[in-house]
C-alpha positions in Angstrom: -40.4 -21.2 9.2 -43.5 -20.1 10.3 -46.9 -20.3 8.4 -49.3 -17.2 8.2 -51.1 -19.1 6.0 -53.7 -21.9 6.0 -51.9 -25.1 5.2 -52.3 -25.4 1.1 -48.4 -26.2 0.8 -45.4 -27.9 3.1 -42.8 -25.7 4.7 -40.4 -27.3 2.7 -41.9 -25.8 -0.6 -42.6 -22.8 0.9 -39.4 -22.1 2.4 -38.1 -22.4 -1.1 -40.7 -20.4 -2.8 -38.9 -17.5 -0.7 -35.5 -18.7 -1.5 -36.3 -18.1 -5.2 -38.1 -15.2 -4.6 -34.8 -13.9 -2.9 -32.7 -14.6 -5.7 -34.9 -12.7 -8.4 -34.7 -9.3 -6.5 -30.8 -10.2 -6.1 -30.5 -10.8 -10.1 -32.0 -8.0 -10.5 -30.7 -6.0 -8.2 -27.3 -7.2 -9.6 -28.4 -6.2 -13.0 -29.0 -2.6 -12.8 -26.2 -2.3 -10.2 -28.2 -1.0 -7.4 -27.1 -2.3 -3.8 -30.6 -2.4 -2.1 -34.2 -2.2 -2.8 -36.3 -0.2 -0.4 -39.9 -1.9 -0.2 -43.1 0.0 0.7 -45.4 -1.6 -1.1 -47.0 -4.5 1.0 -47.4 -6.7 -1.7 -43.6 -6.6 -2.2 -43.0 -6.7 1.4 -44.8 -10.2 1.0 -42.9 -11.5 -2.2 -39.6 -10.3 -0.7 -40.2 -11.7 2.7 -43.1 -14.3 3.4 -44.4 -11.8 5.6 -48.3 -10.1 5.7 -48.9 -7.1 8.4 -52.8 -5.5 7.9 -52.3 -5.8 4.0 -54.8 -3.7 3.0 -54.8 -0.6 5.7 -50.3 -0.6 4.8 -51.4 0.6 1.5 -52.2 3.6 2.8 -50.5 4.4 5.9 -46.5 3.9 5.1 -46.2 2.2 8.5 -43.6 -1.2 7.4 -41.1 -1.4 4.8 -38.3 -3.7 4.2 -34.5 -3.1 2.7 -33.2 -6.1 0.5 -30.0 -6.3 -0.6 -27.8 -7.5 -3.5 -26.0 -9.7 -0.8 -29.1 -11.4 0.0 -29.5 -9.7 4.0 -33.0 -8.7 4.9 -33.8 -6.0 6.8 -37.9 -5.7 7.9 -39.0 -2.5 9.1 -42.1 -3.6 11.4 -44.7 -1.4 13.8 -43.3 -2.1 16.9 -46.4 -3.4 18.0 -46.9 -6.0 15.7 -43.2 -7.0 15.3 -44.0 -10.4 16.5 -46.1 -11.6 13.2 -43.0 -11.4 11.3 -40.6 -13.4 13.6 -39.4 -16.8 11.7 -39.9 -15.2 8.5 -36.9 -12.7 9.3 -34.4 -12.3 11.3 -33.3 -8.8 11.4 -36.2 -7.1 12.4 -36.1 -3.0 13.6 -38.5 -0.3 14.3 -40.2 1.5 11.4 -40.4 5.3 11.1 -43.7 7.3 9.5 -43.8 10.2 8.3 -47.8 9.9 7.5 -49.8 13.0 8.6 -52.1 11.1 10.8 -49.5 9.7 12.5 -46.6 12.6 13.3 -48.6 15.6 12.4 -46.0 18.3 11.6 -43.1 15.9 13.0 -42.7 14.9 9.3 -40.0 16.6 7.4 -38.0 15.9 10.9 -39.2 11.9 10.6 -38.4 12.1 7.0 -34.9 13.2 8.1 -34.3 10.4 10.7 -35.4 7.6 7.8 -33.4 8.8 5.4 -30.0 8.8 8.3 -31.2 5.7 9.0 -31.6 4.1 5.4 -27.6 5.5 5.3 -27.0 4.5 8.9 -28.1 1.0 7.7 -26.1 1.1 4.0 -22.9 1.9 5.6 -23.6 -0.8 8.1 -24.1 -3.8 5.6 -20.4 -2.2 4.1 -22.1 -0.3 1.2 -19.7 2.8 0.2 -22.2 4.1 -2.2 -25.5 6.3 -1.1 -27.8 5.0 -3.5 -30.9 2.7 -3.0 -33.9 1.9 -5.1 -37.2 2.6 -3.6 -40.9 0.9 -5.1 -43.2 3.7 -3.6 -42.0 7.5 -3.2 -43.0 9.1 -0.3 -42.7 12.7 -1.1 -41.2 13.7 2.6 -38.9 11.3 2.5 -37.5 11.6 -1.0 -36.7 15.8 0.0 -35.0 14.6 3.6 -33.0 11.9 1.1 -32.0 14.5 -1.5 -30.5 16.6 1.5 -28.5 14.4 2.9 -27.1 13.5 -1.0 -29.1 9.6 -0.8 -29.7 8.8 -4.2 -33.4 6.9 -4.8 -33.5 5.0 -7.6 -37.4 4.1 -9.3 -37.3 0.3 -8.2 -41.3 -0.9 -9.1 -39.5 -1.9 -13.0 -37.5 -4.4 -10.3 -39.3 -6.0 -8.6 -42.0 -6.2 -11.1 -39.7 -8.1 -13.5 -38.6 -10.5 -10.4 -42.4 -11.0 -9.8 -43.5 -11.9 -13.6 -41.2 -15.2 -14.0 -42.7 -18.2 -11.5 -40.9 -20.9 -10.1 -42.4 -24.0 -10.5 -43.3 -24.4 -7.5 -45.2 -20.7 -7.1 -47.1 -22.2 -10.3 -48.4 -25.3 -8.5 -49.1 -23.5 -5.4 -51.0 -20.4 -7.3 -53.0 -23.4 -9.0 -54.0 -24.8 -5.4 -54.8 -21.5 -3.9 -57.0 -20.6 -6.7 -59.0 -24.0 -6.3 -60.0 -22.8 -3.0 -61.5 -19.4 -5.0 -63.3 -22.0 -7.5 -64.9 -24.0 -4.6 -66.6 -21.2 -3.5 -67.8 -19.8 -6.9 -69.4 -22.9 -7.3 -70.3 -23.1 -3.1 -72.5 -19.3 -4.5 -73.7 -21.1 -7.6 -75.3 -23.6 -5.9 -77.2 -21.5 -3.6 -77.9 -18.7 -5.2 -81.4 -18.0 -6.3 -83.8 -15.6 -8.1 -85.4 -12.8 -5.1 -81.3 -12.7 -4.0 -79.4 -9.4 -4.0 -76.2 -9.2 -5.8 -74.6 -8.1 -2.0 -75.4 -11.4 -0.9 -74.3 -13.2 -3.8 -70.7 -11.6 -3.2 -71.1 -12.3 0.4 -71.6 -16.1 0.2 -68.5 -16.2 -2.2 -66.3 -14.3 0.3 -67.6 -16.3 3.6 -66.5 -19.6 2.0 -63.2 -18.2 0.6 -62.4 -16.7 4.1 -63.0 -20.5 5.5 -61.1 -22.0 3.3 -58.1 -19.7 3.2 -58.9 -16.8 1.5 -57.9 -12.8 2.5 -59.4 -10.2 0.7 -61.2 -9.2 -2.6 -59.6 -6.2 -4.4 -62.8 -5.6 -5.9 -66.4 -5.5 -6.0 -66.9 -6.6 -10.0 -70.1 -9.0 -9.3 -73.3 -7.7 -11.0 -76.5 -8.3 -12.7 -79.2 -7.9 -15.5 -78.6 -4.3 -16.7 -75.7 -3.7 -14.6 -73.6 -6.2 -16.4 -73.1 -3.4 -18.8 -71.4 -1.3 -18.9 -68.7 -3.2 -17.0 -67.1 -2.2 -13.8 -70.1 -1.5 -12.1 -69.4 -2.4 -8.1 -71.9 -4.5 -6.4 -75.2 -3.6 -4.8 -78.6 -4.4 -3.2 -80.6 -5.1 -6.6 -82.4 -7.8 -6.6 -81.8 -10.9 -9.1 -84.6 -11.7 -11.4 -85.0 -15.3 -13.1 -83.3 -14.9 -16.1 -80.6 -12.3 -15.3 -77.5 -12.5 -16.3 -74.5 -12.4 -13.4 -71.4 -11.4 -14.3 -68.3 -11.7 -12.0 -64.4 -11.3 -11.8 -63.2 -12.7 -8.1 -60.4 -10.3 -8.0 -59.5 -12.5 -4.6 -56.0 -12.3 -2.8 -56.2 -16.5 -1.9 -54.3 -18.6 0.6 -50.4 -17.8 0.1 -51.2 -14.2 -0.9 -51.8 -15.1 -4.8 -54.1 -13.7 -6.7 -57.0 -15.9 -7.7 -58.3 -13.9 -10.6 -60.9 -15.3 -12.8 -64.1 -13.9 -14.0 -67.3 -16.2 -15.6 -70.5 -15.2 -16.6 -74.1 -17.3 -16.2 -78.1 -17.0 -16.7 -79.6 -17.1 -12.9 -83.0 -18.9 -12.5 -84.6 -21.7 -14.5 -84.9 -19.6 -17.3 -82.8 -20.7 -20.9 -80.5 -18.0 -22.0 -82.0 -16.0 -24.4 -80.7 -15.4 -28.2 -79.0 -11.8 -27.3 -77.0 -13.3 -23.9 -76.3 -16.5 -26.4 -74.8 -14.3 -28.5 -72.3 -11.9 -26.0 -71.5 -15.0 -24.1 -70.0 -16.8 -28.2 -68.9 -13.5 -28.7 -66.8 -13.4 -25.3 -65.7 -17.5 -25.6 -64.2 -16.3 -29.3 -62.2 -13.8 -28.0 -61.0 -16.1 -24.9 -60.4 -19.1 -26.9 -58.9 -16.4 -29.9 -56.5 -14.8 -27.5 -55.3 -17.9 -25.5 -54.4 -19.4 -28.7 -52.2 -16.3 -29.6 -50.2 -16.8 -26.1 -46.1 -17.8 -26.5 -43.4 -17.5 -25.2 -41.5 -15.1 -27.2 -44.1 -12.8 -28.6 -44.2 -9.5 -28.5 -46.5 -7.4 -26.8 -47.6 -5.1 -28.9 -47.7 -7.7 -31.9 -50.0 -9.7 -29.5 -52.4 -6.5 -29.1 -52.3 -6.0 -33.1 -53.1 -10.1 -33.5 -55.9 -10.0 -30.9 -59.5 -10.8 -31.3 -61.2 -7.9 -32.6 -64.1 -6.9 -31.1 -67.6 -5.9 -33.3 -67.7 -2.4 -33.7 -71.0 -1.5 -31.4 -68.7 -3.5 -28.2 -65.4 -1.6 -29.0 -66.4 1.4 -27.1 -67.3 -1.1 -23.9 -64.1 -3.3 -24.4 -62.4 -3.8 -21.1 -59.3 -2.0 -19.7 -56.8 -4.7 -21.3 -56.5 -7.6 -23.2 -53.9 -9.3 -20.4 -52.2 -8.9 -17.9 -49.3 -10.7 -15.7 -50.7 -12.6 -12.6 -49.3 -13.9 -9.2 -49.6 -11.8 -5.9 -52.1 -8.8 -7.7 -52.6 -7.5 -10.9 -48.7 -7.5 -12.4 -46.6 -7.2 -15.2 -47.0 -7.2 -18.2 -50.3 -5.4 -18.3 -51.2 -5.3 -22.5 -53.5 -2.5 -23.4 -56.0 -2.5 -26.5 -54.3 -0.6 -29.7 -57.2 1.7 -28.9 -55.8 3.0 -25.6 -52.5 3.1 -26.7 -51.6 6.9 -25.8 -52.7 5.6 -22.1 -49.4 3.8 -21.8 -48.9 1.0 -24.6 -45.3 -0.4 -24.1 -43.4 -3.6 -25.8 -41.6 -6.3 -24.7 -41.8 -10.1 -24.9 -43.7 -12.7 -22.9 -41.2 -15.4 -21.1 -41.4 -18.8 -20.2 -42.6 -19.1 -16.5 -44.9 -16.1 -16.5 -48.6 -16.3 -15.7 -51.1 -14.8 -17.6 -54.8 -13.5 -17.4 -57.0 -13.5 -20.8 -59.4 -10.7 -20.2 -62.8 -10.7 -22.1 -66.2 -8.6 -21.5 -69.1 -8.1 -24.3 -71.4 -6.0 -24.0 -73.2 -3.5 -26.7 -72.9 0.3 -26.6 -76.3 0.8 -25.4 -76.8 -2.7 -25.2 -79.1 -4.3 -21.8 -76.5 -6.8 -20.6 -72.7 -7.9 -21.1 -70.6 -11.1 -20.5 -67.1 -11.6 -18.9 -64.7 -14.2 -18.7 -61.2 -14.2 -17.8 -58.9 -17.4 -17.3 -55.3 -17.5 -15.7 -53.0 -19.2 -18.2 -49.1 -20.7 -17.7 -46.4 -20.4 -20.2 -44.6 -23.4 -19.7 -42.0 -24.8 -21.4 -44.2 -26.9 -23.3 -46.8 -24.0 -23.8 -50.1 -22.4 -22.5 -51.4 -24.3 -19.5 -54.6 -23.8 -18.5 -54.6 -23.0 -14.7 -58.7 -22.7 -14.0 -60.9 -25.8 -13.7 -63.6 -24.2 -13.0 -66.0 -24.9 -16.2 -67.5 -22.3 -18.8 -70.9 -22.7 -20.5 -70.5 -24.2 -23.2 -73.9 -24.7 -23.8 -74.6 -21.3 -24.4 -72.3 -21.4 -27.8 
């Protein structure tokens, strides 16, 4: 098989990172007897094939999709121009059809048509008697031209999110070498970074090194400084770094292999001690890591997990962070556990299972307050329990 990749892994391992990959959409598949998935979503695309085609610009031009099917056959829907990228990944490779405005202007209820006779086309080919087919992302066009010609879509995200939460072994130990190339170059910015720097080239120096050594692309811009460490999610910009600032950062980075090298640390800049106030967020932010890490098995429930978490003083509720965890492997994933708080936003249950991979979210910062701390550490539930997958250190002489 071909590598898009920089080398971080053998072909053998790879080749059977995809096989198991294969079999989880099948099982799934199998389980809510659907006979295909449809996959627009390039992050999918990947998990389901190996493959990467302009990850970032597909997720917004519904240019490439791929058909999997509870038999196991693959078919990629590529841009005929770029067709060749893909070639050794999978062999059955066709043309793709858009029906994107920018592309086929008012041609698209007739190119929504054509995808949804092909999608049949290709159904009855592979001997399927039924017109259904699961779909991850809608495309509003194409769901109408489906619904005339009587082609069931199915929601299909719940699948392929499910296949995606439960690791192999060997996507565990490959996720834990692609995120050592994100650590090298944290601490490649650390060790150049100075007082008089702007935060833009703080984040610039991380992502030049994590290029070189493997690295895609961020999905964020969550580095920031002194007063704009709080509230949180405040993007990057030009402000300078004063001695004695504290920088805040979550790397947010899509790594070698297309996993998702998420952690987030917090330090003073300069040669300045931390004061007594950033003493306190950042033991304020360790408790809740160390709390909330300690909470993580296999077999607990969601929900129960949210109700058990570390609870936050009352003047940092208001600024507590979007979640308290969330599923990790090629992005963001499932299961995504909210705060009690925000539980009208979309709270749901369920259980964590062995093999899944983990983010502990914390940030601290004070309603009102100057500045605020955030860590966040990728954690394995093995068989044996929660594994630590960062070695990147915290500051532990801060507590």
């Amino acid at each position: 098989m071909a590598n898009q990749n920089i080398t971080i892994v053998d072909e053998v391992t790879q080749t059977g990172i995809q096989t198991y990959r294969l079999e989880q959409i099948k099982r799934r598949l199998i389980e809510v007897d659907c006979p295909a998935i449809v996959l627009f979503d390039p992050v999918n695309i990947r998990y389901a094939t190996g493959t990467r085609n302009m990850q970032v610009w597909t997720m917004h031009n519904n240019c490439r999709y791929a058909m999997v099917f509870a038999s196991g056959d693959i078919v990629l829907f590529e841009l005929s121009s770029s067709a060749h990228l893909s070639k050794g990944f999978v062999d059955d490779i066709r043309p793709s059809l858009t029906t994107d405005f920018m592309a086929v202007g008012y041609r698209g209820e007739e190119m929504g048509r054509r995808w949804a006779q092909s999608m049949l086309s290709l159904l009855a080919e592979k001997g399927v008697v039924e017109k259904k087919l699961a779909i991850d992302r809608a495309d509003l066009i194409m769901m109408r031209e489906s619904e005339k010609l009587s082609l069931s879509l199915l929601e299909g995200q719940s699948i392929m999110e499910k296949a995606r939460s439960i690791k192999s072994l060997d996507e565990v130990a490959v996720l834990k070498r692609s995120l050592q190339t994100c650590e090298a170059s944290v601490a490649f910015m650390r060790g150049r970074l100075e007082p008089g720097m702007r935060e833009s080239d703080a984040l610039a120096m991380f992502m030049q090194t994590s290029i070189e050594r493997g690295g895609e692309y961020p999905e964020t811009r969550l580095l920031s400084t002194g007063p704009r460490t709080n509230p949180w999610f405040q993007e990057t910009s030009h402000r300078v770094i004063e001695n004695g600032d504290m920088l805040a950062f979550d790397t947010d980075l899509i790594g070698p292999m297309g996993f998702y090298n998420d952690i987030s640390r917090s330090w003073v800049v300069g040669d300045k001690k931390p004061t007594d106030s950033q003493r306190k967020l950042y033991s304020l932010a360790y408790q809740q890591l160390q709390h909330n890490t300690e909470l993580l098995k296999v077999g607990a429930g969601f929900l129960e997990y949210s109700d058990k978490a570390f609870q936050l003083p009352d003047n940092c509720v208001p600024n507590r962070y979007a979640d308290v965890a969330h599923g990790c492997g090629l992005g963001v994933e499932y299961p995504f556990i909210w705060y009690r708080e925000d539980e009208e936003w979309g709270a749901y249950d369920g259980m964590f299972e062995e093999n899944m991979v983990v983010c502990i979210e914390c940030y601290v910062g004070e309603l009102g307050g100057v500045e605020g701390v955030k860590l966040e550490q990728p954690i394995w539930l093995s068989a044996d329990g929660p594994v630590l997958l960062s070695e990147y250190p915290l500051e532990l002489d801060y507590l």
